[in-house]
N, C-alpha and C positions, 0 to 999 in steps of 0.2 A: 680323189674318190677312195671311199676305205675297202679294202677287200670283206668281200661277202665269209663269211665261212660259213660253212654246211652245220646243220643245225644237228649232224651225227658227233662231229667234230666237238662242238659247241657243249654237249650233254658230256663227252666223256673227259672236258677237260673240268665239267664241273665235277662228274662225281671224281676224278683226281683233285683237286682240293680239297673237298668233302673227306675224302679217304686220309688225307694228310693232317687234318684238323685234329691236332695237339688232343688226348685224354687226358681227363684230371689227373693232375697230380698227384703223387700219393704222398700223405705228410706223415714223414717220417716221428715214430711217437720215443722217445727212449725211458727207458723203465730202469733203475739201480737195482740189480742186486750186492749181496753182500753177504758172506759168510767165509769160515775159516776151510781153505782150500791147499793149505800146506800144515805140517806139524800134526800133530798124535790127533788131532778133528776132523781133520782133512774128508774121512772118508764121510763125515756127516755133512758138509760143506759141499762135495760132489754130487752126495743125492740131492742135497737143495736145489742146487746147478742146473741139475740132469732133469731136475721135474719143470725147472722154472723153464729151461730153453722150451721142454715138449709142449710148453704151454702157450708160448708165443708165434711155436712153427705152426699149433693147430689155428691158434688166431689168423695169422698170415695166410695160410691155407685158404681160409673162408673169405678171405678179400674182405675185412672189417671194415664200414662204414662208422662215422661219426659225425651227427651233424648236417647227413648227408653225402660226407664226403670218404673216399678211400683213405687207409692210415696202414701204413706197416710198422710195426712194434718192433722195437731194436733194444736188445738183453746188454746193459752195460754191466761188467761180471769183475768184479773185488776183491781179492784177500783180504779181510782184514785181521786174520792171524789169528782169531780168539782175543784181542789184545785193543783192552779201550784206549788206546794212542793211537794205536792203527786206523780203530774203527772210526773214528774222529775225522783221521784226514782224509777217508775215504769217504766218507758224508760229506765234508767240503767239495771233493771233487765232484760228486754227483750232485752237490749246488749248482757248482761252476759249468759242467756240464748241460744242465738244464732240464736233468731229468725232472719226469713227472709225475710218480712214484719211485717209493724202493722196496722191494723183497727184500726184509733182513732187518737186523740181523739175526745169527742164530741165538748167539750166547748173551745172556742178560747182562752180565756186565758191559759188553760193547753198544746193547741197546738202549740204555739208560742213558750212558752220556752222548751216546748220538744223534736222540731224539730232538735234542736242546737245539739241534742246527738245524735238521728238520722243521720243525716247530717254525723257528723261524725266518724258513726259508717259503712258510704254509704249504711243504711238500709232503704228503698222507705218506707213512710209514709202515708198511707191515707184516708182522714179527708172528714168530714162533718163540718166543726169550718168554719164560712164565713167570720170571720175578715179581709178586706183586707188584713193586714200585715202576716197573715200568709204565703202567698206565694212569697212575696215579701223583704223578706229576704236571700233571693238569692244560694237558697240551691237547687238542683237539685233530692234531694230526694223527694219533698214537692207536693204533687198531692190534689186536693181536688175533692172531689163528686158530689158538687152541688153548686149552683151559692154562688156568694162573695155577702155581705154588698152592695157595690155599685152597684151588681144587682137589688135585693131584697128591698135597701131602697130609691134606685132609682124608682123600680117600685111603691111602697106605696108613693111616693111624689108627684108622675105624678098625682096616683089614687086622691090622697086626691085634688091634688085644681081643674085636667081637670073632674072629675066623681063626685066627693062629694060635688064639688062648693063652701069649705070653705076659708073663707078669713080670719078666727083668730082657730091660729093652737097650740094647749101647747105641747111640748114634755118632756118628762121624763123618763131618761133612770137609769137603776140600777148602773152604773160604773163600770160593769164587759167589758173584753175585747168586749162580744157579742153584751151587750146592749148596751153600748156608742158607740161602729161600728154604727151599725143598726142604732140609732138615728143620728148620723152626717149625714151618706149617704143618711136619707129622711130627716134631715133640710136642706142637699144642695138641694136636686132634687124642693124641694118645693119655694125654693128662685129663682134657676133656672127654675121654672116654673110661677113666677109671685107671687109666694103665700106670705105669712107672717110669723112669727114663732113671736106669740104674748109673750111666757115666756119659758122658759130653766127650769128646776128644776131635782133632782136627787133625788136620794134613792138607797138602797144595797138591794143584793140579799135573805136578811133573812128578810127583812122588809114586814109588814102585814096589818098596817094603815099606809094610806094615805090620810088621812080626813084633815089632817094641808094642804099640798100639794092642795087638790082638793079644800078648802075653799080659799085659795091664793089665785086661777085660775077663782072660777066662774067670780067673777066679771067683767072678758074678756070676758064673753060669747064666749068659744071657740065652733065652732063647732067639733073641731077632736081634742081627746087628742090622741099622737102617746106614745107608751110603750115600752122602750127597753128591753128588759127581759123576764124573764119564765111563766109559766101561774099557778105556784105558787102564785106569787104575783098581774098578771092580772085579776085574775079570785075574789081575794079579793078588789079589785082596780074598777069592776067592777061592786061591790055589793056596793061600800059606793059612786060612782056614782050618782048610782039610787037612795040612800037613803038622796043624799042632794042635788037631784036635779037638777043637772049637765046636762043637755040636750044635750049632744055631743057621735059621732061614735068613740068606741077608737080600735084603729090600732094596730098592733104589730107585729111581722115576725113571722120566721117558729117555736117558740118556743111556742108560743097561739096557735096556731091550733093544738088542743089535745083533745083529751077524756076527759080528766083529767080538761081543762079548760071547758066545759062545763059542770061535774059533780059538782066541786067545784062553779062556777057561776049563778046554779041554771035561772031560769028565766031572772035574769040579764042578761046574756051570749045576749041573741035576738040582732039584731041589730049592733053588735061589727065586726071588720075585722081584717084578719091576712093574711099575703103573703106567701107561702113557695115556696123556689127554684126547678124547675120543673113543669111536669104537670102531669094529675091528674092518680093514679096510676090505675083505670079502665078506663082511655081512651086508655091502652097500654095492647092487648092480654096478651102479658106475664107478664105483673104487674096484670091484673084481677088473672089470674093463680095463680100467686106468694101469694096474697092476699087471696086467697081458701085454699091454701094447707097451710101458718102462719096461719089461722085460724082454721085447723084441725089439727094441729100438736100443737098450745099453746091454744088453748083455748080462744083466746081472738084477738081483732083485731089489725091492724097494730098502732101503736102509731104515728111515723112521721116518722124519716129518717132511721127505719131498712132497708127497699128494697135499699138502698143507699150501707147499709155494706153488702146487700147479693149483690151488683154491685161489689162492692170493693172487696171480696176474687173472686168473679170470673174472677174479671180483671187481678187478680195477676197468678191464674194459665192458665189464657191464656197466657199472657205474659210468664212466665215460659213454655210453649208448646212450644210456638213459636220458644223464644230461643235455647231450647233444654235443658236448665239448669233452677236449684233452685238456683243458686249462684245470690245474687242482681246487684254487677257488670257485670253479661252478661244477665240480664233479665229484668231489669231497662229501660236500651234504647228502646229494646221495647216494655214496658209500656208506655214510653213518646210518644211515636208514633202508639201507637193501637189504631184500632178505633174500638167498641163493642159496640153493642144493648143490652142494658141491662132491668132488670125490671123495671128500672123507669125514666131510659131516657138514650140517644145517646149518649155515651162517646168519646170523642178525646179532646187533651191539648194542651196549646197552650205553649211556652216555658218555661212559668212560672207553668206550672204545672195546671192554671187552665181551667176548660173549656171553650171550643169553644163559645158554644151555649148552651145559660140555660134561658131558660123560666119558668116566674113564676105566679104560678095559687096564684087569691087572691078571698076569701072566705069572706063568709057573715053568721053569724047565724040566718037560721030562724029555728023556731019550734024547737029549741034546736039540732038541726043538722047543720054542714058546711056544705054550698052548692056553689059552685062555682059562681062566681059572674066575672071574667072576665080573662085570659091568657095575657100573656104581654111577649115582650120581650125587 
């Protein structure tokens, strides 16, 4: 005969099973990023970093469903040195990995030829690198964050001859994918606008004098010398300026508008301009926000294009919401086709992956501070 048990007994050993019964699991999602996080870029590769984790910790925070289901977002995080060899075998790795996007990369020259593995890996990619060419190599994975080369060096060519009134212009770009973009697309807008482009000259991304270069140039009496490149080499470019007397505004994209180029430029810095794709991240409630809480969380202020990579993993798990799915071919489509208020501007893409509408704020140094000097689009 079987023993009776009490029907108290009975209840509590149900709701212990009940209490025991396993919670969904949560599926782990992994996102690549990618940027140069050692050598003279480092410190632009750390703000990516620093936006991209705030961005995953705030996902995770919210317990992100998918599908229905719980997912926690896990940041696999890159050097890839500024350097398209690197960047390469670090896009394989985040094949092999499994990631399901990637933030990055920074620098156009590592996202061009990185795309090619993406692309065919149909892992969605997405870049702050403005090189034209990067989107226009016909990949459908290829999305970018913020305005192309012929935004940005479109806008700085209008600037320079309809605002600055220069009619002898020098450019000098480093010969990286970023800076010879940038400089083509503002010696077209400047021809196209009436202007002149008095001398061409180059230099590479590790170079520190440019005394030969600016002793060439005076004797044109440029008013604008334009700078394709990093604020590594502008911010020394701008110091041997003023030391030999050079009396011209020198320009440069979103790569001079830094901390970093004002600390390094000392006094020189006054007077100098730089354009970056967007507008200004306190003219946008939730970019003032964004900007408070990066500065309580790292200690230090925004550098330039993180709010970019905290748009970027956020656009990925919406897109993923929406879907229903973390697989890139049913989450992909759409990304291409969402449209999201982000912290540092209005995202929607146009076929090609790039955006709609990208206005860009161009800056002026006074008193050792960037201060907005006009919006364009």
């Amino acid at each position: 005969m079987k023993p009776i048990i009490p029907l108290r007994a009975a209840l509590a050993g149900a709701a212990l099973m009940i209490g025991a019964w396993p919670a969904a699991a949560e599926t782990v999602v992994k996102i690549g990023f990618a940027s140069p996080l050692s050598g003279p870029q480092a410190h632009y590769g750390k703000d990516n970093e620093n936006a991209a984790r705030l961005a995953v910790d705030d996902l995770n925070a919210r317990k992100v469903q998918v599908g229905g289901q719980p997912v926690r977002f896990q940041l696999l995080a890159e050097d890839d040195q500024a350097d398209p060899r690197i960047g390469t075998q670090v896009a394989q790795r985040f094949v092999d990995s499994g990631v399901k996007a990637v933030l990055g990369h920074f620098n156009s020259g590592v996202s061009i030829p990185a795309a090619r593995i993406y692309a065919a890996a149909g892992i969605p990619q997405l870049s702050v690198s403005t090189n034209p060419a990067y989107t226009q190599q016909g990949y459908r994975t290829t999305f970018r964050l913020v305005g192309s080369d012929s935004q940005v060096g479109a806008a700085l060519g209008r600037f320079a001859v309809q605002t600055l009134k220069a009619s002898s212009i020098v450019v000098i770009d480093d010969r990286t994918a970023y800076g010879q973009g940038i400089a083509d697309e503002f010696a077209k807008a400047v021809q196209a606008s009436g202007g002149k482009i008095a001398r061409r000259e180059y230099t590479n991304d590790k170079a520190s004098d440019f005394s030969a270069i600016l002793t060439a140039v005076k004797p044109l009496r440029p008013q604008v010398v334009f700078y394709g490149g990093a604020d590594a080499q502008a911010a020394p470019m701008a110091k041997q300026m003023k030391r030999l007397g050079l009396d011209a505004k020198l320009l440069g994209g979103d790569m001079l508008q830094t901390p970093t180029f004002l600390s390094l430029a000392g006094d020189s810095a006054n007077g100098h301009f730089a354009g970056i794709p967007g507008g200004q991240l306190n003219d946008r409630p939730a970019g003032k926000a964004f900007r408070q809480r990066y500065q309580a969380r790292f200690k230090q202020d925004v550098v330039l294009l993180g709010p970019q990579f905290y748009d970027g993993m956020m656009l990925v798990a919406a897109a993923m919401q929406q879907a229903g799915s973390v697989e890139p071919a049913r989450f992909m489509p759409v990304l291409a086709k969402l449209s999201y208020t982000g912290v540092s501007t209005n995202f929607s893409f146009n076929a090609k992956g790039d955006l709609n509408k990208a206005a860009v704020t161009i800056s002026e140094v006074k008193n050792g501070q960037w201060t907005t000097r006009a919006v364009m689009q």
